[in-house]
C-alpha positions as CSV (number, residue, x, y, z in Angstrom):
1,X,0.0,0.0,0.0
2,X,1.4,3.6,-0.9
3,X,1.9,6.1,1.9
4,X,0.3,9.2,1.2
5,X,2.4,12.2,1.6
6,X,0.4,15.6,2.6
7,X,1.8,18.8,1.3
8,X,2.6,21.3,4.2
9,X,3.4,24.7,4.1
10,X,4.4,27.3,6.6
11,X,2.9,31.2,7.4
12,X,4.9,33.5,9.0
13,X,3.5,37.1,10.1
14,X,4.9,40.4,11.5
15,X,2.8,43.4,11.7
16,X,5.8,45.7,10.8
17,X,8.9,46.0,8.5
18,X,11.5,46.9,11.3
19,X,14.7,45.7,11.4
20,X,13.8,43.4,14.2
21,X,11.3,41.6,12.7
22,X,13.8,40.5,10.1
23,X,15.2,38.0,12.6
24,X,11.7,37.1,13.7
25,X,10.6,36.2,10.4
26,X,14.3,34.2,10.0
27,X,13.8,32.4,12.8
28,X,9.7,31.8,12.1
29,X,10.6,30.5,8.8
30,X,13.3,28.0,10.0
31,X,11.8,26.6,13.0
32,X,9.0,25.7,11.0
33,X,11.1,24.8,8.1
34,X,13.2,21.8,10.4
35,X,9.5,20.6,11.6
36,X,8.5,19.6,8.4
37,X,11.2,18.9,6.5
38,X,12.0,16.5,9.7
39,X,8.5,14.8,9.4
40,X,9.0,11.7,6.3
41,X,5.2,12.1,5.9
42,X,5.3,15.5,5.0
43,X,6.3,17.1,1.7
44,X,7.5,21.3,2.2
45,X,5.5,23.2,-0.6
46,X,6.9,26.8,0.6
47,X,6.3,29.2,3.0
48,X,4.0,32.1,2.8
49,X,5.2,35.0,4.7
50,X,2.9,38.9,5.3
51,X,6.0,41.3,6.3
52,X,4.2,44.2,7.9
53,X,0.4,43.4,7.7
54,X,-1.8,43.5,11.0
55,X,-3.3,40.5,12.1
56,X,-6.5,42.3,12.5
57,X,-7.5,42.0,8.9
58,X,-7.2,38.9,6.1
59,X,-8.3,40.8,3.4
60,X,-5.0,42.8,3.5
61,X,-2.6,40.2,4.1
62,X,-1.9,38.5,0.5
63,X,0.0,36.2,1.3
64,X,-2.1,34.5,4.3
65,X,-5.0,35.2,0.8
66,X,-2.9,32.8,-1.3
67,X,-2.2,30.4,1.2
68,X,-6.1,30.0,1.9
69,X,-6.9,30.1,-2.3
70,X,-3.9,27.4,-2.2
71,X,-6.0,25.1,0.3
72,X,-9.0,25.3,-1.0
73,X,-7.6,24.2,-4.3
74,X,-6.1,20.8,-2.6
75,X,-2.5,22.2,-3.4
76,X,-2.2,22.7,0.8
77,X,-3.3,20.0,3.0
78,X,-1.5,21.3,6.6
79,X,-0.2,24.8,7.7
80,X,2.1,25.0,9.7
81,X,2.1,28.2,11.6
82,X,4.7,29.7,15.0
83,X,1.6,30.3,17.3
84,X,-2.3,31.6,17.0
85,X,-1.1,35.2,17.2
86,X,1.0,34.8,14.3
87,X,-2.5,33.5,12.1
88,X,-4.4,36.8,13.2
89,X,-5.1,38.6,15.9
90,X,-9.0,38.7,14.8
91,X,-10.9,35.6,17.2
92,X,-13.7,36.2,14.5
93,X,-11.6,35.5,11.6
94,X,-9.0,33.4,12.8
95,X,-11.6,31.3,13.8
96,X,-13.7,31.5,10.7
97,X,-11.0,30.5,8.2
98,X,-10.0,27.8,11.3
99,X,-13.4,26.0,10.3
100,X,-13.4,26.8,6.6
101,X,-10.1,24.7,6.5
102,X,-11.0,22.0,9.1
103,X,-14.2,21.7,6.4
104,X,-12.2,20.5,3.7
105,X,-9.2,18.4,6.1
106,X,-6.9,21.1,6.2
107,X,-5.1,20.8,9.6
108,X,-3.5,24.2,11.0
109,X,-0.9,23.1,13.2
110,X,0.2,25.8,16.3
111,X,3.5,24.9,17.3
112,X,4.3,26.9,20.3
113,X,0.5,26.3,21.4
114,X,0.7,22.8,20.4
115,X,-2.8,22.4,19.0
116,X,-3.6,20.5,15.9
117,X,-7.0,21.6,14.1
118,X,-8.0,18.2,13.0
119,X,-7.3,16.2,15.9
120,X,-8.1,19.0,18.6
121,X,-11.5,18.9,18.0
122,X,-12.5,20.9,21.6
123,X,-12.2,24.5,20.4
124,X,-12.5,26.3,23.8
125,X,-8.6,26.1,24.0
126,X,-8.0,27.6,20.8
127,X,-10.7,30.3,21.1
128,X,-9.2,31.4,23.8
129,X,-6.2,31.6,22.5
130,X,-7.5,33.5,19.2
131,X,-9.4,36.2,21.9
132,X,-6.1,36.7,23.6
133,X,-4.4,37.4,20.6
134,X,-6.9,39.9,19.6
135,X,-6.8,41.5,23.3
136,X,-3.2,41.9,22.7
137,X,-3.9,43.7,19.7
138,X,-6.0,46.4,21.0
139,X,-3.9,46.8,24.0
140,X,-0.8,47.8,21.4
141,X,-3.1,49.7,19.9
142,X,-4.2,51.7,23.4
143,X,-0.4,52.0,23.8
144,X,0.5,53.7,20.8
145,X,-2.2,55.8,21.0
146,X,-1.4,56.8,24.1
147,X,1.8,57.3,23.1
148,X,1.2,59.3,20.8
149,X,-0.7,61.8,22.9
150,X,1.5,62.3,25.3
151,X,4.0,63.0,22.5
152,X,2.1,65.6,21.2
153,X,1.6,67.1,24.8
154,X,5.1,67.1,25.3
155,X,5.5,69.3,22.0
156,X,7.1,66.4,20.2
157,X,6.3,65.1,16.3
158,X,4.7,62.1,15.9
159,X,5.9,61.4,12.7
160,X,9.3,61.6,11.1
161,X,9.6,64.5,8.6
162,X,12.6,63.3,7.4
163,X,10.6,61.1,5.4
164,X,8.5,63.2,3.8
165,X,9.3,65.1,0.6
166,X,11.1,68.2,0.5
167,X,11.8,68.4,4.8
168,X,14.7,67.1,6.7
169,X,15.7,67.2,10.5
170,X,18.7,69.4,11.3
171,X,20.6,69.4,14.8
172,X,17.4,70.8,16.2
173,X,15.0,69.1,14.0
């Protein structure tokens, strides 16, 4: 009898293009990477990788886009993904696209959580996990905009005019 192999792939998020999420997404990509590569039964068919794209919203991450499309057209059969947070930070739609891919046998495997979506059937654990991620997001969210605020109180910019057209900062900026 022939072994079936399933086709896994890997999604990597971070919600900015800073210099430090260069490493994260390095070491994202290779931890996941040596998983399945590691596994006989499982064949790599890429990563997909959003680079400065909020959790909040699917619709404006392409690549998490293409690795759905990918799924639903059987090229995908498990995702392998760092951690919940990392798949959104939406408990709506984290867990709606959860259940569109469970629907059809795609497995999202959370390494760091270690919860399978096919064989974790219970989704209390992973619904809390999706809600946290989302209360996470609005918390950074509060932060910043607090931040900001109090910037602005303080008499300092918010925003760096050395990157818009025609301004740059000088010893006093």
């Amino acid at each position: 009898m022939e072994v079936q192999l399933k086709r896994a792939g890997s999604y990597v998020r971070v919600s900015t293009y800073q210099e430090s999420q260069e490493k994260s997404i390095t070491d994202q990509v290779r931890m996941l990477n040596e998983i399945i590569d590691k596994d006989e039964m499982l064949v790599n068919v890429g990563t997909y990788i959003d680079q400065g794209a909020t959790g909040k919203y699917q619709t404006k991450r392409k690549q998490f886009l293409a690795l759905m499309k990918d799924c639903m057209e059987g090229k995908v059969d498990v995702i392998y993904c760092k951690q919940m947070s990392r798949f959104g930070r939406n408990a709506l739609e984290s867990m709606t696209a959860i259940e569109r891919l469970r629907a059809i046998g795609v497995a999202v495997r959370f390494v760091m959580d270690d919860i399978d979506t096919i064989e974790d059937r219970d989704c209390s654990r992973l619904a809390i996990l999706a809600s946290m991620a989302e209360d996470e997001r609005d918390n950074m969210q509060d932060t910043m905009i607090w931040s900001f605020h109090r910037r602005l109180e303080q008499g300092h910019y918010i925003f760096r005019p050395d990157m818009l057209y025609g301004y740059g900062l000088d010893e006093n900026k």
